[in-house]
MDAnalysis code that builds the backbone (N, CA, C; Angstrom):
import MDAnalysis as mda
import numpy as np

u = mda.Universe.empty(519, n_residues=173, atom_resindex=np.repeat(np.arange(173), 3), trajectory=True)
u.add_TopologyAttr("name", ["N", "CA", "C"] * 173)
u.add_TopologyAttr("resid", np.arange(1, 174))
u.add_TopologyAttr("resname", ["UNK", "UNK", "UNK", "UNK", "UNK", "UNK", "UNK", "UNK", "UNK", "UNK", "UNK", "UNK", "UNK", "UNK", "UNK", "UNK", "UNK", "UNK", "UNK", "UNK", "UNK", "UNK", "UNK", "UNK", "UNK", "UNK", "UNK", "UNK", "UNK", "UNK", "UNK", "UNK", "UNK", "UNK", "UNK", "UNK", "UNK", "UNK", "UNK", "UNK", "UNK", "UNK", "UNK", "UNK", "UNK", "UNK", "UNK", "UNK", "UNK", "UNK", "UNK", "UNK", "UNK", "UNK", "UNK", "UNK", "UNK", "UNK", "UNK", "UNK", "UNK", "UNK", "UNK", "UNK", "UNK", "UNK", "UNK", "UNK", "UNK", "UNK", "UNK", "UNK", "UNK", "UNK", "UNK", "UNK", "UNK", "UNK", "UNK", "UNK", "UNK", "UNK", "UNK", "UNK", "UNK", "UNK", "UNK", "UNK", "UNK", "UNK", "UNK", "UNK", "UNK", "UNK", "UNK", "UNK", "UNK", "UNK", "UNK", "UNK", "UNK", "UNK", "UNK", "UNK", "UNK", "UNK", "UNK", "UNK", "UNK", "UNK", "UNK", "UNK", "UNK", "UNK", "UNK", "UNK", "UNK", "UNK", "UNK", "UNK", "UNK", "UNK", "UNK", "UNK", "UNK", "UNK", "UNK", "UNK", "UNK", "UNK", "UNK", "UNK", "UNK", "UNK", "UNK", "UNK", "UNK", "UNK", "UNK", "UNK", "UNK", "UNK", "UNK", "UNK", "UNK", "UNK", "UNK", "UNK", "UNK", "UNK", "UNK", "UNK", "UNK", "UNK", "UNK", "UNK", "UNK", "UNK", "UNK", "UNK", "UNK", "UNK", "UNK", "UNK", "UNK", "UNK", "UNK", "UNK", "UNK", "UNK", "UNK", "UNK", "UNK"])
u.atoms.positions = np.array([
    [21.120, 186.565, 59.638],
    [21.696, 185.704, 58.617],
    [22.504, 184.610, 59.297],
    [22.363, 183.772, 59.083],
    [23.057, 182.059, 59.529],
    [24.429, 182.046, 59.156],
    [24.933, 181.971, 60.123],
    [26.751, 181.533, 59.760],
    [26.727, 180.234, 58.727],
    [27.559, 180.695, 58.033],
    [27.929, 179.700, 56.866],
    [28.884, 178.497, 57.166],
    [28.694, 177.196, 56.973],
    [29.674, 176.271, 57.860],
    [30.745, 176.595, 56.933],
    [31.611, 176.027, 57.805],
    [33.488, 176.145, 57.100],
    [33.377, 174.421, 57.136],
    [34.360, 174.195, 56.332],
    [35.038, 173.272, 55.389],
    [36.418, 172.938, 55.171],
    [36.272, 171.851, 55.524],
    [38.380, 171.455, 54.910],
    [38.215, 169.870, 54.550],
    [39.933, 169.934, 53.918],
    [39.612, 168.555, 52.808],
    [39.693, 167.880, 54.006],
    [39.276, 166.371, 53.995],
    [38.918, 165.150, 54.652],
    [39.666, 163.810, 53.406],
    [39.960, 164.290, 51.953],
    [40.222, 163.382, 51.771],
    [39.762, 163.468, 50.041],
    [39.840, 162.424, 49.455],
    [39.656, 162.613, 47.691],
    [39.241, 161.694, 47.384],
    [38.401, 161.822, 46.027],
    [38.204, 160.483, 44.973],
    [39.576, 160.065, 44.371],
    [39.832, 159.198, 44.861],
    [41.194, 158.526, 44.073],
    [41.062, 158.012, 42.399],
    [40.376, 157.331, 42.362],
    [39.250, 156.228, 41.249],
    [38.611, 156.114, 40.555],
    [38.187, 155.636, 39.151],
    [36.894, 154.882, 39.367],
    [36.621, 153.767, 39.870],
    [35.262, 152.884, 40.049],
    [35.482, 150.979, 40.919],
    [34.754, 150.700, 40.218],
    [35.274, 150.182, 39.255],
    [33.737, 149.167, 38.469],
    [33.483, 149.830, 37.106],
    [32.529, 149.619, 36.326],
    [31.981, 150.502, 35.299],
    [30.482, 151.187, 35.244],
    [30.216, 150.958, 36.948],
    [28.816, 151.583, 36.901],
    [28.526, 152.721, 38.144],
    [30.282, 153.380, 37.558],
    [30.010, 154.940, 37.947],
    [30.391, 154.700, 39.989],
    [31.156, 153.423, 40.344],
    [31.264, 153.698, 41.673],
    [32.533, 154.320, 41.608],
    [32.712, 154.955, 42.904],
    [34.248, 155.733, 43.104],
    [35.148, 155.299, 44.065],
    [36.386, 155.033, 43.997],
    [37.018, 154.667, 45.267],
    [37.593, 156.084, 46.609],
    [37.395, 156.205, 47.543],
    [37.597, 157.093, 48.327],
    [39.035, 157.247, 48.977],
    [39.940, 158.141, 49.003],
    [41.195, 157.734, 50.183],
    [40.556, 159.498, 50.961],
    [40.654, 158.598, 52.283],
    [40.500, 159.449, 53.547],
    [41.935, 159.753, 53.949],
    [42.012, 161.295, 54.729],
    [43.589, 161.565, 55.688],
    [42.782, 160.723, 56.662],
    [44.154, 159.678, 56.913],
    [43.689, 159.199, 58.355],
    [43.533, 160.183, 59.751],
    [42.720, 159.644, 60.259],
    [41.724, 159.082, 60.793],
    [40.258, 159.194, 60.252],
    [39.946, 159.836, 59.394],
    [38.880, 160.092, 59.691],
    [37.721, 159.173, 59.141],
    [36.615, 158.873, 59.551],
    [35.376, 157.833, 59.463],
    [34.646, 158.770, 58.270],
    [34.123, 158.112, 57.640],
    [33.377, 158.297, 56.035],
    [32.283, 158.460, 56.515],
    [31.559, 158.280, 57.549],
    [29.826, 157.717, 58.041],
    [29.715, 159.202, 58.518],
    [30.994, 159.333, 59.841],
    [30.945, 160.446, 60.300],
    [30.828, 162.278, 59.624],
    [31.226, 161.808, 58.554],
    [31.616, 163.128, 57.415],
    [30.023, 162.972, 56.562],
    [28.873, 162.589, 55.991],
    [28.332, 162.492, 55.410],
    [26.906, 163.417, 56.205],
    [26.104, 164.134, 55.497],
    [25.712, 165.701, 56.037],
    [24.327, 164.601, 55.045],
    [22.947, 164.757, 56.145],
    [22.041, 164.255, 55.782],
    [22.226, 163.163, 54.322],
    [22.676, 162.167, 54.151],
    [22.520, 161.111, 53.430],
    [23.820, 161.577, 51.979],
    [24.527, 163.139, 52.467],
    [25.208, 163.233, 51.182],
    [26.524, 163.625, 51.452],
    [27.564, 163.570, 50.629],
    [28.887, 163.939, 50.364],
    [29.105, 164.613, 50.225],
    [29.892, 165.886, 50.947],
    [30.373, 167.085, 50.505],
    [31.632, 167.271, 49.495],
    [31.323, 167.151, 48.065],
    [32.402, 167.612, 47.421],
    [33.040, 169.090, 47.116],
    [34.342, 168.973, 46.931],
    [34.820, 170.847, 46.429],
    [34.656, 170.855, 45.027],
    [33.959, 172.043, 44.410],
    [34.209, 171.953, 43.008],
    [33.674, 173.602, 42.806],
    [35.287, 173.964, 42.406],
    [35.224, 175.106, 41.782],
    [35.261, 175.930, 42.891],
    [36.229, 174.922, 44.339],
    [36.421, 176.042, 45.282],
    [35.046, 176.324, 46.220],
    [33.965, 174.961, 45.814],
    [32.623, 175.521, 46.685],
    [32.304, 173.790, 47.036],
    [31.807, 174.042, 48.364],
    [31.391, 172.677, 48.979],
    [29.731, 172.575, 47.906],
    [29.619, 171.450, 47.379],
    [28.569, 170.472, 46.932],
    [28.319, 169.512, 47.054],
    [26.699, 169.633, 48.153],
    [26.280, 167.819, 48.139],
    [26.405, 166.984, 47.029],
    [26.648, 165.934, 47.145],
    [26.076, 164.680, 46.438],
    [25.609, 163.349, 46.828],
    [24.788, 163.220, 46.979],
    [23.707, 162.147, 48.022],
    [23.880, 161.248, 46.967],
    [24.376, 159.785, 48.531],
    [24.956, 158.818, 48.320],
    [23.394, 158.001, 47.493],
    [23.837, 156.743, 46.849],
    [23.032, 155.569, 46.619],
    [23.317, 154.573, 47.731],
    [24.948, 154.407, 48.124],
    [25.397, 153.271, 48.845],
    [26.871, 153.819, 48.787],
    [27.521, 153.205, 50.012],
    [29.174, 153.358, 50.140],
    [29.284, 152.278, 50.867],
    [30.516, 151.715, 50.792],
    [31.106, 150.678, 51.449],
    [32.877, 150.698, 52.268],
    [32.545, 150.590, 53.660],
    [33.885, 151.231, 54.310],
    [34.349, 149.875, 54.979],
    [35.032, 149.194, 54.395],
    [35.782, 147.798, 54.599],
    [36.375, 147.809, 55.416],
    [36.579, 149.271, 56.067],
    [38.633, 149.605, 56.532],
    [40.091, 149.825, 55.886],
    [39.919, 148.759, 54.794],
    [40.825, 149.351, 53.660],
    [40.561, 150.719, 52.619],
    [39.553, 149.603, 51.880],
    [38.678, 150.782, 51.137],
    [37.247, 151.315, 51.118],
    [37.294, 152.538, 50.627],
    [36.139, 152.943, 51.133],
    [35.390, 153.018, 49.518],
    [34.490, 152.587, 49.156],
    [33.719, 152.535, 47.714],
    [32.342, 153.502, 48.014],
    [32.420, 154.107, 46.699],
    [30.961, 155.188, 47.355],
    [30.361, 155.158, 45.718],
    [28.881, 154.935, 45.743],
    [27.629, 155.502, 44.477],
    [27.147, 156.307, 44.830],
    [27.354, 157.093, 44.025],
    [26.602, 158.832, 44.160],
    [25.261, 158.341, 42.913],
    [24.198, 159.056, 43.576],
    [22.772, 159.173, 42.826],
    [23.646, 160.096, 41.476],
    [22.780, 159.027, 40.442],
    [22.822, 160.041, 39.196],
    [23.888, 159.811, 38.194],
    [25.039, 159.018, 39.188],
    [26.485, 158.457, 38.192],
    [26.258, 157.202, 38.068],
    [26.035, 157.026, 36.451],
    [25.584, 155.453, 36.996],
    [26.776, 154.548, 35.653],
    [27.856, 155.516, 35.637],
    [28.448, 154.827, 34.456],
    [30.093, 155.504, 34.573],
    [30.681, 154.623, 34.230],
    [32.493, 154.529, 34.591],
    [32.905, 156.071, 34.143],
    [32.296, 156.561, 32.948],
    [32.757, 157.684, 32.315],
    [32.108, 159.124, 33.043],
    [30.827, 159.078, 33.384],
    [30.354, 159.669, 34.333],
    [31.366, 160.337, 35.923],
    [31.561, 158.765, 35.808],
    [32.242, 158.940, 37.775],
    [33.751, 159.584, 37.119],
    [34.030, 159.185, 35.768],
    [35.644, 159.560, 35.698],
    [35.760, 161.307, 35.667],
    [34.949, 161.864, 35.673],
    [34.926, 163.220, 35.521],
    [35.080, 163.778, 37.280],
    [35.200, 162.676, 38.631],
    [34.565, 163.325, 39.492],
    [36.307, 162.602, 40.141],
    [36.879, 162.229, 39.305],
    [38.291, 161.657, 40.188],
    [39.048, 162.897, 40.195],
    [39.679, 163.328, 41.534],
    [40.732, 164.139, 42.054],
    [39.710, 164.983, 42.837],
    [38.258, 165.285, 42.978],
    [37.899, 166.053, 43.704],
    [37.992, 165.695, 45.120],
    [38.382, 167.190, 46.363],
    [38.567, 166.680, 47.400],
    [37.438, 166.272, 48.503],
    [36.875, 165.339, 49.199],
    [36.035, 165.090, 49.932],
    [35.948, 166.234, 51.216],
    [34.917, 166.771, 51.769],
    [35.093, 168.001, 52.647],
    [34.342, 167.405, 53.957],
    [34.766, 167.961, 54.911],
    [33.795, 167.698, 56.126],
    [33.994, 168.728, 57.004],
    [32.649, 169.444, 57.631],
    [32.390, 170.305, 58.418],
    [33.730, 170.275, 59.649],
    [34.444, 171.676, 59.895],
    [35.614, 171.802, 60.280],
    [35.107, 171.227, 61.641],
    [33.959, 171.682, 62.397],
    [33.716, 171.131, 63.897],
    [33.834, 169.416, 64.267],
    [33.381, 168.851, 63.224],
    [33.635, 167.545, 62.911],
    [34.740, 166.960, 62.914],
    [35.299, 167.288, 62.061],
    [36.440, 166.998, 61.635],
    [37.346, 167.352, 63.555],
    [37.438, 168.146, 63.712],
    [37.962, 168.297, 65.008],
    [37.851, 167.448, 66.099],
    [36.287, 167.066, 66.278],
    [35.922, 166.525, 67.450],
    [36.248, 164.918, 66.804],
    [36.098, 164.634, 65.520],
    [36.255, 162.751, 65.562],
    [37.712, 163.055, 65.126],
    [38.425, 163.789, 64.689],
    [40.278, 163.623, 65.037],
    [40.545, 163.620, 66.285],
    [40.010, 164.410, 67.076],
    [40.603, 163.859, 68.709],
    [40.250, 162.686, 68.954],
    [38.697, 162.381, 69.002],
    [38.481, 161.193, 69.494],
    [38.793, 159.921, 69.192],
    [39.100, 159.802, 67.584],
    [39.648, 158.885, 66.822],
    [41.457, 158.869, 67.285],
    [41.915, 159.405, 67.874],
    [43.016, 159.929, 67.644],
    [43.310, 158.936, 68.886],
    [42.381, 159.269, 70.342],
    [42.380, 158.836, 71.310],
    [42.207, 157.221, 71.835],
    [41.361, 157.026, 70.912],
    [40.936, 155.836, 70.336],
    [42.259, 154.557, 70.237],
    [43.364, 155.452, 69.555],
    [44.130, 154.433, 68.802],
    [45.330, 154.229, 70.433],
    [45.138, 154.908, 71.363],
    [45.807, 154.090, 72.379],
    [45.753, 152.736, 72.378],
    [46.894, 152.411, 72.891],
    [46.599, 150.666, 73.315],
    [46.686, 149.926, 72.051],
    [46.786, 150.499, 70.511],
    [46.429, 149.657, 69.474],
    [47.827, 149.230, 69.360],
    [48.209, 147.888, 69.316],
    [49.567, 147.325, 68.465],
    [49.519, 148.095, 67.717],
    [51.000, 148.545, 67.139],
    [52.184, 148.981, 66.248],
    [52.437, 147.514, 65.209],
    [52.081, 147.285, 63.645],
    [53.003, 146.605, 63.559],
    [53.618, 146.976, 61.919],
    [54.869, 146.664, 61.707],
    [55.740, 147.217, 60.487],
    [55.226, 145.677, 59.499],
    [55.572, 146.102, 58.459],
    [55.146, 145.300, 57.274],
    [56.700, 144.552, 57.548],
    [57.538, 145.540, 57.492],
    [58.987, 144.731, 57.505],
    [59.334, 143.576, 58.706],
    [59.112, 144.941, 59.693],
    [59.967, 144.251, 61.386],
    [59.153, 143.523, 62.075],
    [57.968, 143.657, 61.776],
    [56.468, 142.800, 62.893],
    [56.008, 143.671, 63.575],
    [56.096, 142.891, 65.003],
    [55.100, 143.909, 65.886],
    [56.424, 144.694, 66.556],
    [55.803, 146.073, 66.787],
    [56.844, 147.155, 67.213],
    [56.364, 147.203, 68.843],
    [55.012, 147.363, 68.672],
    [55.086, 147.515, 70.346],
    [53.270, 148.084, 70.381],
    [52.982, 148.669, 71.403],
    [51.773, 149.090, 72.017],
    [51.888, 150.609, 72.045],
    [50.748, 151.375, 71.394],
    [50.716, 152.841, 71.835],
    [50.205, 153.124, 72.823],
    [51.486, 153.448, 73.495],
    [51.215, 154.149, 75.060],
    [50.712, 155.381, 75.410],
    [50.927, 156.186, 73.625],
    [49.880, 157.653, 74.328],
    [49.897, 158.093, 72.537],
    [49.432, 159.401, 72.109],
    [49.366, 159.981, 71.267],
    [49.041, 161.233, 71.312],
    [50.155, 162.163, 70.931],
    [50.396, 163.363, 70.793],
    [50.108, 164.117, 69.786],
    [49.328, 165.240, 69.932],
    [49.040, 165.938, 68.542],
    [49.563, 166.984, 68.387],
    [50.323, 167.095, 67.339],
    [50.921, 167.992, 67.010],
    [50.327, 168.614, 65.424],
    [51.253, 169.878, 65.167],
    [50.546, 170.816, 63.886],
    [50.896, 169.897, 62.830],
    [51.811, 169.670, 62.758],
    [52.236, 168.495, 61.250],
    [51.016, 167.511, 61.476],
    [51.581, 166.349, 62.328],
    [50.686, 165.403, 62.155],
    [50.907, 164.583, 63.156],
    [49.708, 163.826, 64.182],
    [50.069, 163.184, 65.422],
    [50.941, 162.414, 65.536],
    [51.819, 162.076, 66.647],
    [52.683, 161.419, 66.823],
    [52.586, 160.275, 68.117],
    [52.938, 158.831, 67.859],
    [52.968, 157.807, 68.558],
    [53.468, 157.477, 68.924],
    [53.582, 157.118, 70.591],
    [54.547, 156.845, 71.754],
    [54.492, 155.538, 71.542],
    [55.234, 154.858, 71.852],
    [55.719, 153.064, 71.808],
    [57.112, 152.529, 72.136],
    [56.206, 151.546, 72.923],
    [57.226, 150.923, 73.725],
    [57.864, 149.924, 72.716],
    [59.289, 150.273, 72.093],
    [60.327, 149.136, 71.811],
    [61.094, 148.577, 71.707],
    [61.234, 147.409, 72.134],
    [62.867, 146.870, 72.526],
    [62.758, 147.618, 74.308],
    [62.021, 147.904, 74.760],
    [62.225, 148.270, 76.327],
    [62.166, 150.069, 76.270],
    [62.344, 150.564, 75.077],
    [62.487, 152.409, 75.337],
    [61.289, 152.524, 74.131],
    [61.052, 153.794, 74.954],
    [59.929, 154.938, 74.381],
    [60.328, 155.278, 72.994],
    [59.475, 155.080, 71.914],
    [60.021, 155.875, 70.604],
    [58.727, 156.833, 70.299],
    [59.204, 158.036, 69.080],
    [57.809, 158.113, 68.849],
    [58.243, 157.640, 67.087],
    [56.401, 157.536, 66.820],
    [56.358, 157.429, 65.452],
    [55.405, 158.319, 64.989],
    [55.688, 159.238, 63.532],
    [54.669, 159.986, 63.236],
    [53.410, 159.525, 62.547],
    [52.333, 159.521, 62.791],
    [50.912, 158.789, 62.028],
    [50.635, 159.498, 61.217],
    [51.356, 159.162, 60.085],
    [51.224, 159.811, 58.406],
    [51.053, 159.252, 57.454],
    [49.991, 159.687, 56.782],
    [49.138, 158.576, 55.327],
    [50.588, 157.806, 54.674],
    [51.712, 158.234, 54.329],
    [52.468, 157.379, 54.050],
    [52.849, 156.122, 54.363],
    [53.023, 156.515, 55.572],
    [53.833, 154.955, 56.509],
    [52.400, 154.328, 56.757],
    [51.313, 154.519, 56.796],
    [50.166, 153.734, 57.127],
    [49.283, 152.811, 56.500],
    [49.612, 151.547, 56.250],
    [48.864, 150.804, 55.328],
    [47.249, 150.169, 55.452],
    [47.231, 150.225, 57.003],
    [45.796, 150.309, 57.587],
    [45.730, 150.064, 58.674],
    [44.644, 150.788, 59.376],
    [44.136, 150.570, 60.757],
    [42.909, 149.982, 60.845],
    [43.028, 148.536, 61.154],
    [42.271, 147.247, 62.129],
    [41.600, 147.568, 63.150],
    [40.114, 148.422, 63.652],
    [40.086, 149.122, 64.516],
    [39.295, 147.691, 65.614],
    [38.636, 146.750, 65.043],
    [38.146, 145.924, 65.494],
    [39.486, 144.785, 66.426],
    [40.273, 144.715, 65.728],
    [42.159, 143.859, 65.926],
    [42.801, 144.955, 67.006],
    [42.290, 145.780, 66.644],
    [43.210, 147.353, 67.744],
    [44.899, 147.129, 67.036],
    [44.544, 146.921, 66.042],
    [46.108, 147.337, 64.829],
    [46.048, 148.214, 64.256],
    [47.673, 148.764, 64.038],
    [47.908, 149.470, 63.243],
    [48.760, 149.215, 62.241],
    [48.716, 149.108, 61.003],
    [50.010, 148.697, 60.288],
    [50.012, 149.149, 59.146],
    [51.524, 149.212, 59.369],
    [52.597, 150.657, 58.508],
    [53.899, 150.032, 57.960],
    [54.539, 150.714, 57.348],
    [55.533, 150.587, 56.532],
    [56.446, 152.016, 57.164],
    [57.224, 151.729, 57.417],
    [57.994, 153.099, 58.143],
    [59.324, 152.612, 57.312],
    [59.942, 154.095, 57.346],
    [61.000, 154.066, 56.844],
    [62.267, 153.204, 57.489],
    [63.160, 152.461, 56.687],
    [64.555, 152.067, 57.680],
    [64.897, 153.470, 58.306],
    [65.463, 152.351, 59.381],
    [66.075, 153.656, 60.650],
    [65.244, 154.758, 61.104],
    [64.026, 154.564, 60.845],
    [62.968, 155.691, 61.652],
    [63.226, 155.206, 63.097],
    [63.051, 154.169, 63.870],
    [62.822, 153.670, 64.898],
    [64.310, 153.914, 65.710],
    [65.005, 154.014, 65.190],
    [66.522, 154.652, 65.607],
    [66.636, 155.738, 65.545],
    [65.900, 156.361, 65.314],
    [66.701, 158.316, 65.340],
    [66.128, 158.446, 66.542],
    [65.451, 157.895, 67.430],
    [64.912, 158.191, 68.985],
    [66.064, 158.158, 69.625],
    [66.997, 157.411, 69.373],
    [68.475, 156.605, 70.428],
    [68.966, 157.983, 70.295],
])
């Protein structure tokens, strides 16, 4: 008998987009939408059980990610499918979080508020959630890379940009 793959969330239908049944996607950062998709389909949870749903078309901007599932072809349709969580094979998910993770060396830091913070000099993974070394003002800070503070990553720009809390960048001192 074939081991059964394991599964964890990757992320949710936030949405509907449009009135002809498209959905808007939010991913936990890092992870790539292309990379998560299991022969041409979407692994949704429902009812506690992974279910394909094979795409028509998705669109991954970098901001947002827009996805047509075969078969939803109408606003009221797709509205039945908002809050389910997006799943991706746990081995996956592992190997493009490191590598994605690794990836974001070297990418500018920059705050919506303060500008540019600095350059990630390394990235640490930890159980909460990875954390980013950067050089600013001349000393090492870290920052944690959490869907909150993150408004998007520019992977083509090698940016990152976030909204961090006042005085995050000071509790390092």
């Amino acid at each position: 008998m074939a081991a059964e793959k394991k599964y964890s969330v990757a992320g949710f239908i936030s949405r509907t987009h449009g009135l002809k049944g498209e959905l808007k996607v939010k991913l936990s950062s890092p992870f790539s939408f292309a990379d998560m998709l299991v022969k041409g389909a979407v692994m949704l949870e429902i009812k506690g059980k992974p279910v394909p749903h094979f795409l028509d078309t998705f669109n991954d901007s970098g901001t947002d990610i827009i996805i047509k599932l075969q078969d939803i072809n109408h606003v009221d349709r797709a509205q039945g499918l908002v809050g389910l969580h997006i799943l991706a094979d746990d081995k996956l998910l592992t190997e493009s979080d490191e590598n994605q993770l690794k990836q974001l060396k070297e990418f500018l830091l920059i705050d919506k508020n303060l500008g540019e913070i600095g350059r990630v000099t390394d990235v640490t993974e930890m159980p909460a959630h990875p954390l980013l070394t950067v050089n600013f003002n001349g000393e090492e800070v870290l920052v944690p890379l959490v869907d909150d503070f993150v408004i998007e990553i520019k992977k083509r720009k090698k940016e990152i940009h976030v909204e961090l809390p006042e005085g995050l960048l000071n509790l390092n001192k």
